[in-house]
C-alpha positions in Angstrom: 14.6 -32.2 84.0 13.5 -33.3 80.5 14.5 -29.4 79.5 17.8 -29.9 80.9 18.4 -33.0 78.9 17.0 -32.0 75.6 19.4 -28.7 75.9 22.4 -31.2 76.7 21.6 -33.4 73.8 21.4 -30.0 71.7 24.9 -29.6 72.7 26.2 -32.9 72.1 24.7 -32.8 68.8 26.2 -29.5 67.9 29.7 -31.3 69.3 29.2 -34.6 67.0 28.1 -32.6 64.5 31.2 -30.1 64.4 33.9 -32.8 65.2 32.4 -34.7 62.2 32.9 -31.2 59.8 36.7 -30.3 61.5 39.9 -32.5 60.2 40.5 -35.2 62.1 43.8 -33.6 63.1 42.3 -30.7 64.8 43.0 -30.8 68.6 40.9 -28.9 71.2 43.0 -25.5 72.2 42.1 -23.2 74.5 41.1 -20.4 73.0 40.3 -17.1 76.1 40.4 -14.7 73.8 37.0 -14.4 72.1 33.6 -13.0 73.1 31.9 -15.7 74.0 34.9 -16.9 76.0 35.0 -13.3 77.9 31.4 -13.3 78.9 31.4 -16.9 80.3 34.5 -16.2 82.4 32.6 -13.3 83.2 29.6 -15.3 84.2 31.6 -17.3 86.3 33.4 -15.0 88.1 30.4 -13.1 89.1 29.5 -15.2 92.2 29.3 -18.4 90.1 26.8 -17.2 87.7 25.8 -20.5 86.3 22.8 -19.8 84.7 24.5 -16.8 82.8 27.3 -19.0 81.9 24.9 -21.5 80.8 22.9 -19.3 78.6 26.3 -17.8 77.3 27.3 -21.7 76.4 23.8 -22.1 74.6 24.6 -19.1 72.3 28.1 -20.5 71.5 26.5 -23.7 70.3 23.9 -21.3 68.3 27.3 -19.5 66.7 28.5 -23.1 65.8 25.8 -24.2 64.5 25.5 -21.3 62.1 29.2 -21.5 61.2 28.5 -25.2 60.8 25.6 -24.1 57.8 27.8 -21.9 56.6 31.3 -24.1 56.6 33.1 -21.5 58.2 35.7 -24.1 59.5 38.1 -21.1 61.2 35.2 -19.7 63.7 34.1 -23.5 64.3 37.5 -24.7 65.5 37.2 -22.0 67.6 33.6 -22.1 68.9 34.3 -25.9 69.1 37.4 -25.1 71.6 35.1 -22.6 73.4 32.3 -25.2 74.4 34.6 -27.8 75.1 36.3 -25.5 77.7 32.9 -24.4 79.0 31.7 -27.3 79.7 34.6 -28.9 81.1 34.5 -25.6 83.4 30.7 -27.1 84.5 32.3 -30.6 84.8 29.9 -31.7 81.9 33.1 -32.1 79.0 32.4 -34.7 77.1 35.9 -35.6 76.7 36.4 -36.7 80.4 36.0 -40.6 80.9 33.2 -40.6 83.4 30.6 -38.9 80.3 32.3 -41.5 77.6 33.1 -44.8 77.4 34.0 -46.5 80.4 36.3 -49.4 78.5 37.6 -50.4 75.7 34.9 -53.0 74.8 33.0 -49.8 74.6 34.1 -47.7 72.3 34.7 -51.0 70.0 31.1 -51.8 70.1 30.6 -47.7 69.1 32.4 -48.6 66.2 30.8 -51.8 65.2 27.5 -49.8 65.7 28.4 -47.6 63.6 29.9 -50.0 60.7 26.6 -51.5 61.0 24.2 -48.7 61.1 26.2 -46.5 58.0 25.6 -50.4 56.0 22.2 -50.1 56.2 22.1 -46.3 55.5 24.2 -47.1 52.7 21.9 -49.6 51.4 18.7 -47.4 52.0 20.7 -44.7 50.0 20.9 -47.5 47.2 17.3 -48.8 47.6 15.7 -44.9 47.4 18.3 -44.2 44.5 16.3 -47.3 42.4 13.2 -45.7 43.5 12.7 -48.8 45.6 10.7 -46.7 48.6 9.4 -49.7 50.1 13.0 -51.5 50.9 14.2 -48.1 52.3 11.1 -47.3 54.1 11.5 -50.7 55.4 15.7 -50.6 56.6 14.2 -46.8 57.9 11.9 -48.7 60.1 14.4 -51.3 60.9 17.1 -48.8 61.8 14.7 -47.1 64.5 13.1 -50.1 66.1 17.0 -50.6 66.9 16.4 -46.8 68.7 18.5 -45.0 67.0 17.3 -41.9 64.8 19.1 -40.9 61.6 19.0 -37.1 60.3 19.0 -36.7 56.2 21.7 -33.8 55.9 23.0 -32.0 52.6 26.3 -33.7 54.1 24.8 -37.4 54.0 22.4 -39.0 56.9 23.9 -39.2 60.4 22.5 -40.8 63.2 22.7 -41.1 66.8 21.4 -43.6 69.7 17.7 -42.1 71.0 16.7 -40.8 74.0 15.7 -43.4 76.5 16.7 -46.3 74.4 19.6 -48.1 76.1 
């Protein structure tokens, strides 16, 4: 079971991760047309071949995440479309309600997270950028009692809630 979630939260991160490189006017397509797309469908329609559709879906988010390192924002906007359709075939998209927020007053206190938590990442940018390594080490320390694990990118730190912490 642990597997299972680490490989969903490897998904999910590829997901943020390429929603965060794609203009925020892109809008999820489908997109049947493509390899990866065939051989799920394929999967799928071969008695319900789930676990070949799943490891189809895991190579798809290993193509993103290489067009991801190599900014190739055309095969991403379509890999991106491709897992979003797989996994809304498996009933796991992301984009339906009941794996989001449930209300309002949730996806506000996303966003207030978030103000807060890219405040203090800013201000540990400062502190390590005056060579002051003990205030940063010390908001570092303060950002993950809070649970939540930031990633230094090329593209600027991002973070995301841990495992097991809410």
């Amino acid at each position: 079971l642990q597997d299972a979630a680490s490989a969903f939260r490897r998904i999910e991160t590829f997901l943020d991760r390429a929603r965060s490189a794609l203009p925020s006017e892109f809008h999820v397509g489908t997109s049947s047309g493509d390899e990866p797309w065939r051989a799920f469908a394929g999967a799928m329609d071969d008695d319900l071949g789930t676990p070949a559709a799943v490891a189809v879906l895991h190579d798809t988010v290993r193509l993103g995440n290489k067009q991801l390192t190599e900014k190739d924002d055309d095969g991403l906007k379509v890999t991106f479309a491709q897992v979003h359709q797989m996994l809304d075939v498996l009933g796991l998209s992301p984009a339906d309600p009941a794996w989001g927020a449930t209300s309002r007053d949730d996806a506000k206190l996303t966003g207030a997270i978030d103000v807060l938590v890219r405040g203090l990442l800013e201000q540990r940018a400062a502190a390590r950028a005056a060579k002051d390594f003990a205030t940063a080490d010390a908001i570092r320390d303060q950002i993950k009692s809070a649970g939540i694990e930031v990633e230094d990118t090329p593209d600027g730190p991002r973070w995301t809630i841990g495992e097991g912490t809410i």
